[in-house]
C-alpha positions as CSV (number, residue, x, y, z in Angstrom):
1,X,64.6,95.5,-80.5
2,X,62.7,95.8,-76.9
3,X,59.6,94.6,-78.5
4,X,61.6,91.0,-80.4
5,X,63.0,90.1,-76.8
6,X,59.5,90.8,-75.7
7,X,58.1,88.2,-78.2
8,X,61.2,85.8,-78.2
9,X,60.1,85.7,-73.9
10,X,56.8,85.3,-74.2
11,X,57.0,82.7,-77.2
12,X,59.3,81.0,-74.3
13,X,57.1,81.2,-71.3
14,X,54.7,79.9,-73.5
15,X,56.6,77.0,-74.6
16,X,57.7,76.2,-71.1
17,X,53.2,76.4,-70.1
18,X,53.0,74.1,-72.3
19,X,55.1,71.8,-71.1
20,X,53.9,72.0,-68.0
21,X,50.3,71.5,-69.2
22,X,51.4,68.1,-70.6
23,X,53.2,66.8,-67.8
24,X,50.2,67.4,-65.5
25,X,47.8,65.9,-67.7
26,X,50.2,63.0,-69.0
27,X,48.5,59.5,-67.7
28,X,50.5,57.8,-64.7
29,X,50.0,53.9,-64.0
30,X,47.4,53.2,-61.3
31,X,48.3,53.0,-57.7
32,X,52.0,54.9,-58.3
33,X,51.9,57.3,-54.7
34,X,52.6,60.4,-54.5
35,X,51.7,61.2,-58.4
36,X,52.8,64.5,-58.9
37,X,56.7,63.9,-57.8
38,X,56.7,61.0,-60.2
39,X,55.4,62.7,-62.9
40,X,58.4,65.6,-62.5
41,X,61.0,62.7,-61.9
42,X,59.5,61.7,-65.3
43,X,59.8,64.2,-67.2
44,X,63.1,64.8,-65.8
45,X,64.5,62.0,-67.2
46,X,62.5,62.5,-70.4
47,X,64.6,65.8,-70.7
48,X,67.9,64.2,-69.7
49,X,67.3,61.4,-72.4
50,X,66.4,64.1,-75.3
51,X,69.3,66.1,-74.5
52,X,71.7,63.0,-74.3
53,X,70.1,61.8,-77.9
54,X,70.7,65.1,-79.6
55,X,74.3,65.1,-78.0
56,X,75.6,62.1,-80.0
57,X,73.6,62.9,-83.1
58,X,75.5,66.3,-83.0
59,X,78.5,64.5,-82.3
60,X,79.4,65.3,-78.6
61,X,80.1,62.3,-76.3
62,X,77.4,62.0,-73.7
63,X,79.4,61.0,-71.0
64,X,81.9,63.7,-71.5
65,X,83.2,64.5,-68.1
66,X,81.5,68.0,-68.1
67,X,77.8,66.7,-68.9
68,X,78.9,64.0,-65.9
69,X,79.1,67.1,-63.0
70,X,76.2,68.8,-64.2
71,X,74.3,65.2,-63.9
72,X,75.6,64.5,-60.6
73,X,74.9,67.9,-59.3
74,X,71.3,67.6,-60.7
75,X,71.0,64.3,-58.6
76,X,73.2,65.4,-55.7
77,X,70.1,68.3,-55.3
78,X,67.6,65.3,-55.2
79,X,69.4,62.9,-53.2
80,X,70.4,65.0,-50.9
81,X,69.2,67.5,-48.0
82,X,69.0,71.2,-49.1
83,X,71.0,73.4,-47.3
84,X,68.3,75.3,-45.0
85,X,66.9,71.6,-44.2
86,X,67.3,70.6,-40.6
87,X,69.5,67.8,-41.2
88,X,68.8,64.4,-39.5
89,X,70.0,63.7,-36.6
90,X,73.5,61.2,-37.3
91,X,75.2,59.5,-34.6
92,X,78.3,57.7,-37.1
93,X,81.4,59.2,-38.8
94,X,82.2,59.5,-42.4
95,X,85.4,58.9,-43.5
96,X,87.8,59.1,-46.6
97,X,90.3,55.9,-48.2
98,X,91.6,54.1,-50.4
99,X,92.0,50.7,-50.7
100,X,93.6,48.6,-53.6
101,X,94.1,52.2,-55.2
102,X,90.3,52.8,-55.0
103,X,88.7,55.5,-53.5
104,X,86.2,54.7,-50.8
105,X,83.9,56.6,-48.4
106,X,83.6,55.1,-45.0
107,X,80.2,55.8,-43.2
108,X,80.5,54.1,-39.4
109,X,77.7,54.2,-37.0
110,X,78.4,54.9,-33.2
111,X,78.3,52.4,-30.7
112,X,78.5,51.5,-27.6
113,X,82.1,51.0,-26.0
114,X,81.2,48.4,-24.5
115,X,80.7,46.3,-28.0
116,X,82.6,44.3,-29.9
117,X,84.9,46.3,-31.8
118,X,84.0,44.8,-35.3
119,X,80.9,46.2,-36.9
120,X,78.6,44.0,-39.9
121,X,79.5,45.6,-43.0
122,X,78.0,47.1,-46.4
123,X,80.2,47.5,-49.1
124,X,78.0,49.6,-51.3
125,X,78.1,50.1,-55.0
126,X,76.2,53.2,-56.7
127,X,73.8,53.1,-59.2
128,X,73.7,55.1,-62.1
129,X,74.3,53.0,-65.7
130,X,77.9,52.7,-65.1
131,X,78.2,56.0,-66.3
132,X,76.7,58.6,-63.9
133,X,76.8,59.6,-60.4
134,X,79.2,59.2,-57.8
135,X,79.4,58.2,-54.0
136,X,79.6,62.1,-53.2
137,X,76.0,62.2,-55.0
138,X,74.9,59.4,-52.4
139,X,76.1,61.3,-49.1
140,X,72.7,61.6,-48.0
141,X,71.0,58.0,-48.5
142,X,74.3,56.6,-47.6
143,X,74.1,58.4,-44.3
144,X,70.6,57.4,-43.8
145,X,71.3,53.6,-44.7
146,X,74.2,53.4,-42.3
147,X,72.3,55.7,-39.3
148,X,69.1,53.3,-39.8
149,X,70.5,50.2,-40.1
150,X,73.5,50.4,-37.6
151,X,75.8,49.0,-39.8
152,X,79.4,50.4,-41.3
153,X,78.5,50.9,-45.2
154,X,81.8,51.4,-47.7
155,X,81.2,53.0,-50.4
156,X,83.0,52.5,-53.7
157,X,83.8,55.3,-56.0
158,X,84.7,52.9,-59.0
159,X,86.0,53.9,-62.4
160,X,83.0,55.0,-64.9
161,X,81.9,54.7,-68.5
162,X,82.9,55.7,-71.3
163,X,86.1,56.8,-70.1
164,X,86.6,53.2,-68.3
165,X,84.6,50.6,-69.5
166,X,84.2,47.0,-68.7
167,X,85.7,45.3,-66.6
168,X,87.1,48.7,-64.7
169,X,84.1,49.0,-62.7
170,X,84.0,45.4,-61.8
171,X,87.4,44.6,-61.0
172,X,87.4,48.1,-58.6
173,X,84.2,46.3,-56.7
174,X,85.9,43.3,-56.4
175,X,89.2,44.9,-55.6
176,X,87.8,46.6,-52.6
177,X,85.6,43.5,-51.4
178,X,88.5,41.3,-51.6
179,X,90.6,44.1,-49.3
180,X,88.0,44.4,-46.7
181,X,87.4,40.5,-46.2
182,X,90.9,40.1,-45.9
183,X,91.9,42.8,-43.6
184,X,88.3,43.0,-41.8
185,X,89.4,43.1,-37.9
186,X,91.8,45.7,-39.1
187,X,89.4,47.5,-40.2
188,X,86.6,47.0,-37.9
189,X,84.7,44.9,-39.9
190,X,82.7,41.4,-38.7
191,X,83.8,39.0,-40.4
192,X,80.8,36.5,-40.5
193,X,78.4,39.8,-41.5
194,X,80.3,40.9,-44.8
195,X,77.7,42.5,-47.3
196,X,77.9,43.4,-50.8
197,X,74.5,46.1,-52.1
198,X,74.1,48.0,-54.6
199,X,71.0,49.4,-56.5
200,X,70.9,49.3,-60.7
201,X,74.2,49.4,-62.3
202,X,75.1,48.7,-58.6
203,X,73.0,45.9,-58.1
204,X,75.1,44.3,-61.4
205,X,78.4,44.5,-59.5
206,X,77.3,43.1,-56.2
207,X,75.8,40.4,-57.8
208,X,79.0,39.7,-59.8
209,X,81.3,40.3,-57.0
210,X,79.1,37.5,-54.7
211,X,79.4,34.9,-57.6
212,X,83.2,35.6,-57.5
213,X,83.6,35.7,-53.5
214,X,80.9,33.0,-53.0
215,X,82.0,31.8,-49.7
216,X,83.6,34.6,-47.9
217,X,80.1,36.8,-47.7
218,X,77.6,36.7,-46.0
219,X,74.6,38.6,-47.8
220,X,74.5,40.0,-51.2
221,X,71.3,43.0,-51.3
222,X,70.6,43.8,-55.2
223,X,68.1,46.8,-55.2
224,X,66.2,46.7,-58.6
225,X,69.7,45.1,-60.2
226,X,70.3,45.2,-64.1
227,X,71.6,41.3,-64.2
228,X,71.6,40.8,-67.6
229,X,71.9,42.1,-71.8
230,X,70.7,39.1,-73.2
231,X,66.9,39.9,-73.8
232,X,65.3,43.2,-73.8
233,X,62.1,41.8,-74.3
234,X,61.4,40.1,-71.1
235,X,57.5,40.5,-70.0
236,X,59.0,44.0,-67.6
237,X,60.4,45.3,-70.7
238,X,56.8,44.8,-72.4
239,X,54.7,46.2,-69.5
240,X,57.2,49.6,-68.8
241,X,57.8,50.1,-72.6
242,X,55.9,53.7,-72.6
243,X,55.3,54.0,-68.9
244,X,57.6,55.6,-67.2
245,X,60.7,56.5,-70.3
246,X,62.3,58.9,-68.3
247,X,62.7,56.9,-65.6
248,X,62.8,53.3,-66.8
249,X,62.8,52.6,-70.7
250,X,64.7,49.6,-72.9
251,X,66.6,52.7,-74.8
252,X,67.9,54.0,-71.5
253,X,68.9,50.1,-70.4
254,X,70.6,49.3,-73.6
255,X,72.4,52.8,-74.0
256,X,74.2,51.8,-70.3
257,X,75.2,48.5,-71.3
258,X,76.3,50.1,-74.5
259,X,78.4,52.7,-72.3
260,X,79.4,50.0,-70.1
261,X,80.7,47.6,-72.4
262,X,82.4,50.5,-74.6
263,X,80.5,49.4,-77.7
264,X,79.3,51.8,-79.9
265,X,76.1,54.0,-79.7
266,X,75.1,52.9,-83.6
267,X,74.3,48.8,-82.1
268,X,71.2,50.7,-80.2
269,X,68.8,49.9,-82.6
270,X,70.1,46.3,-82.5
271,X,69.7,45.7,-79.2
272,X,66.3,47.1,-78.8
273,X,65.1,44.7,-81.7
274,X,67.1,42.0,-79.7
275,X,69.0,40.9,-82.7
276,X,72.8,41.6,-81.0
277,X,73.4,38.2,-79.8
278,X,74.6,35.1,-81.8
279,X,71.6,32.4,-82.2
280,X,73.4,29.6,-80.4
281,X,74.0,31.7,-77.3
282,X,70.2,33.0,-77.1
283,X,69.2,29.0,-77.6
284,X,71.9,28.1,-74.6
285,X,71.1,30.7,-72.1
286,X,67.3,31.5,-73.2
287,X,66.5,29.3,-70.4
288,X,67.2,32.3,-67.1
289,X,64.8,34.3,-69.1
290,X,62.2,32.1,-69.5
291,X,59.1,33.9,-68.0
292,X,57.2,30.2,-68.1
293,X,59.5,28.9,-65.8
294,X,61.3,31.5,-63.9
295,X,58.2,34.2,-62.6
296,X,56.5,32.6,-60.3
297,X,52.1,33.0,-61.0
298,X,51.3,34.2,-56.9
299,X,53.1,37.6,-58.0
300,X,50.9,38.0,-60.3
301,X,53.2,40.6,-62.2
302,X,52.1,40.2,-65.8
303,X,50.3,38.4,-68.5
304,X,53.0,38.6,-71.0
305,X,55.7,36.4,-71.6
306,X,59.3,36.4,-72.8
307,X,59.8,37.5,-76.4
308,X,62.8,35.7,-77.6
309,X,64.8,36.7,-80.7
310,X,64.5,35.0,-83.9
311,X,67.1,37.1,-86.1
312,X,70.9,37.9,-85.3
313,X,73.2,41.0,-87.3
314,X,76.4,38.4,-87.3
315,X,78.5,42.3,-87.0
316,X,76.9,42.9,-83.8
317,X,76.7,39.9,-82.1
318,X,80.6,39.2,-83.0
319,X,81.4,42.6,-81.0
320,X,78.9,41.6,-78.1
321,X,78.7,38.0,-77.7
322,X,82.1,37.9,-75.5
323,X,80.6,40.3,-73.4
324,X,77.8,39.0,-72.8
325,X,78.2,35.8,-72.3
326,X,80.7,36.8,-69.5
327,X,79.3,36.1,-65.7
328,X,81.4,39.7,-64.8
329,X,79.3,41.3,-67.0
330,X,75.6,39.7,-66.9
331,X,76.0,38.0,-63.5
332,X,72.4,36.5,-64.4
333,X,73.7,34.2,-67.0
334,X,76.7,32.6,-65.0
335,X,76.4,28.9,-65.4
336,X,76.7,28.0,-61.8
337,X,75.0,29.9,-58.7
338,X,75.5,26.9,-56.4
339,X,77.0,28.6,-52.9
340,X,76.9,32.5,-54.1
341,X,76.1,34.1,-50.4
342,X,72.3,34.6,-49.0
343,X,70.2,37.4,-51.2
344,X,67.9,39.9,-50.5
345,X,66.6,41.1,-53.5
346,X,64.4,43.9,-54.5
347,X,62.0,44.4,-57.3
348,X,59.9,47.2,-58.5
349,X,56.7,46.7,-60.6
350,X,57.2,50.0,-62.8
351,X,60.7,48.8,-64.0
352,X,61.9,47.4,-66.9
353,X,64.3,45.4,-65.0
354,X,61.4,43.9,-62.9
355,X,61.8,40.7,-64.3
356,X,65.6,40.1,-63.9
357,X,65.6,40.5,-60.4
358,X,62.4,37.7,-59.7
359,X,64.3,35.0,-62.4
360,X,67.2,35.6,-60.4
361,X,66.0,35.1,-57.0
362,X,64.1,31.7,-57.8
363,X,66.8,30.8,-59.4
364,X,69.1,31.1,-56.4
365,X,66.4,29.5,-54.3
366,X,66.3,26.7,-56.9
367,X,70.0,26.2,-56.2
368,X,69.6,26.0,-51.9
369,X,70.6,29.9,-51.5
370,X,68.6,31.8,-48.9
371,X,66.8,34.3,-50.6
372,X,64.3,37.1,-49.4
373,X,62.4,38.9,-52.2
374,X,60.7,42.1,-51.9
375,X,58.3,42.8,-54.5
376,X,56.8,46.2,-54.1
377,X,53.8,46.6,-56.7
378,X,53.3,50.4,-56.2
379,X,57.0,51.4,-56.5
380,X,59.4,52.2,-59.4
381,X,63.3,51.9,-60.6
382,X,65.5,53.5,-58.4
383,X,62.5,54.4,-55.5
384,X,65.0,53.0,-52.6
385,X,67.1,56.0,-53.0
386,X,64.6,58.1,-51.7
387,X,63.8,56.6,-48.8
388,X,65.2,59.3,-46.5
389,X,68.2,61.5,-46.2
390,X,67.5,63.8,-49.2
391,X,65.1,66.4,-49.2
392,X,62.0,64.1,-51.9
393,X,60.5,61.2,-50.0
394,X,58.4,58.8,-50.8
395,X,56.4,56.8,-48.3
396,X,56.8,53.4,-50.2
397,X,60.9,54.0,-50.2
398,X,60.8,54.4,-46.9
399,X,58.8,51.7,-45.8
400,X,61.3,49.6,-48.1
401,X,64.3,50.9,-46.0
402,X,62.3,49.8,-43.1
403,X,61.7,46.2,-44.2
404,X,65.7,46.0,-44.6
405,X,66.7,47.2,-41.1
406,X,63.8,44.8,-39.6
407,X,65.5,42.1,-41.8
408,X,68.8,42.6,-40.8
409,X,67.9,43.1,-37.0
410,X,66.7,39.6,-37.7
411,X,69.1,38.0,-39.6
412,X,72.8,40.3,-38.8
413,X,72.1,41.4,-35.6
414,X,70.6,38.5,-34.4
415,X,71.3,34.9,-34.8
416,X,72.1,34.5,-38.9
């Protein structure tokens, strides 16, 4: 018996060598810093996509509320400092609410008594696919944002996928942003310096929030944003098909929308042959996705261009096409941008949603919005969350964070 544990361990330790062999020897794309954490990020995800796979081909709902702590507790321990870290040194106070029934997580920087007693504001919404993660998980970076940029940051615990899809998530966003502009010297909040940011998933409901509240914010700040479900075959899609899977894929994209719209897990082949959407609506709205016309050539982010669809399956499309086609849902193809508030807007090279963000910021600037992009060429989806206040760094996220705070000391803090 001694000797078959014996065997089943070494066969495992083995197996694990392996593993480890391939991810250090598994090709990275030039210029990523800082290879080796990227490549364990990587494979992280990798892991986290395999085991969410075999969960619905065995039957088990991947976004059962189990799977969801162990997920957040996974990204809690990366996010966040560990506990024999020498915490950074925090001069604000965090806080507890709820407004409009929604849970919120208050994060206000000290000042000086002598001040005015309303603060410029970030209502923050998480990233994580609609699904995963949870303002608890963002404590740290949260911190950090608010202690580096000097400005009051709520954060929104909104309803998640699958247990609440569509529009849940949205209309708790909104919800809260509507509460907070209209009681905003109540609650110590400027009003001429209201922000709505958020980062993926996040990044969708501030930018759908702003086109619903278009003139009573000042700033919307979409960090690598997921704007739209039209096209998975937009050049970023191309160009990070085998990159990066675990940490930016089409199948990972898709699946959230999936999640998010509470459409089922067997349209995924669909989408990712881009045959989910009725031909009349991909010949209407092709046009925001036209890499021709909407990536502008001094980026110089690819050589490809935008595959567009040339089959539909009339089943799926019926189920999707209401969805969307609605601006709440893929902010990116609302008919109208004309007076949505000023953008900052972040895009990372290594993302499949690279593109989306670019289209959408010179198509704001097309329509006589102020817009400042960031295009980082070295960075990846979801970098900014690790630009301080958790215990992996990386020097590019941080420089990122800096490039906000100098832009709202400009812009906020100064004369907007």
């Amino acid at each position: 018996m001694k000797v078959l544990w014996l065997l089943l361990l070494s066969m495992l330790v083995l197996a694990v060598a392996y593993r480890i062999h391939l991810v250090l020897q598994r090709p990275l794309p030039p210029g990523l810093p800082e290879p080796e954490k990227i490549r364990w990020l990587d494979e992280s995800g990798r892991i986290a996509l395999a085991a969410s796979s075999l969960l619905q081909y065995i039957g088990i709902n991947p976004g059962h509320e189990g799977l969801k702590i162990f997920i957040n507790t996974l990204f809690a321990i990366m996010f966040n400092p560990l506990p024999w870290q020498r915490p950074e040194p925090v001069s604000l106070t965090v806080s507890q609410d709820v407004y409009q029934g929604v849970p919120v997580s208050v994060y206000t920087p000290h000042k000086d008594p002598s001040s005015t007693p309303t603060q410029p504001t970030i209502i923050y919404f998480h990233g994580g696919g609609w699904t995963w993660l949870s303002v608890g998980v963002y404590d740290g970076p949260l911190k950090h944002l608010a202690n580096s940029t000097r400005v009051k940051v709520i954060a929104v615990e909104y309803r998640k996928a699958p247990q609440h899809v569509f529009p849940a998530a949205y209309e708790d966003c909104l919800s809260v942003t509507r509460y907070v502009v209209k009681n905003a010297r109540q609650l110590g909040v400027r009003q001429d310096a209201i922000m709505v940011a958020g980062d993926g998933a996040g990044g969708n409901l501030a930018a759908a929030v702003a086109l619903a509240l278009r003139d009573k914010l000042t700033m919307q700040i979409l960090i690598n944003p997921a704007l739209q479900a039209l096209n998975f075959a937009t050049p970023s899609y191309q160009d990070n098909a085998r990159l990066l899977p675990g940490i930016t894929s089409a199948e990972k994209e898709a699946t959230n929308w999936l999640r998010y719209a509470g459409a089922t897990p067997r349209f995924l082949p669909t989408l990712l042959s881009n045959q989910h959407v009725s031909h009349n609506h991909v010949t209407r709205l092709h046009a925001h996705l036209d890499s021709r016309k909407r990536l502008p050539s001094y980026l110089n982010l690819t050589k490809r261009h935008t595959a567009h669809p040339r089959r539909t399956k009339p089943v799926v499309a019926k189920d999707m096409d209401v969805r969307i086609t609605d601006p709440r849902f893929c902010p990116m193809l609302t008919a109208d941008v004309t007076g949505v508030a000023n953008a900052y807007v972040i895009a990372s090279q290594y993302d499949v949603l690279r593109d989306e963000a670019v289209m959408y910021a010179h198509r704001l600037l097309e329509n006589n919005v102020k817009v400042k992009l960031k295009y980082y060429p070295h960075a990846f989806h979801g970098f900014f969350m690790f630009s301080g206040g958790g215990w992996i760094t990386f020097q590019n996220s941080v420089e990122a964070l800096q490039d906000l705070v100098e832009f709202l000391n400009m812009h906020i803090f100064g004369v907007f």
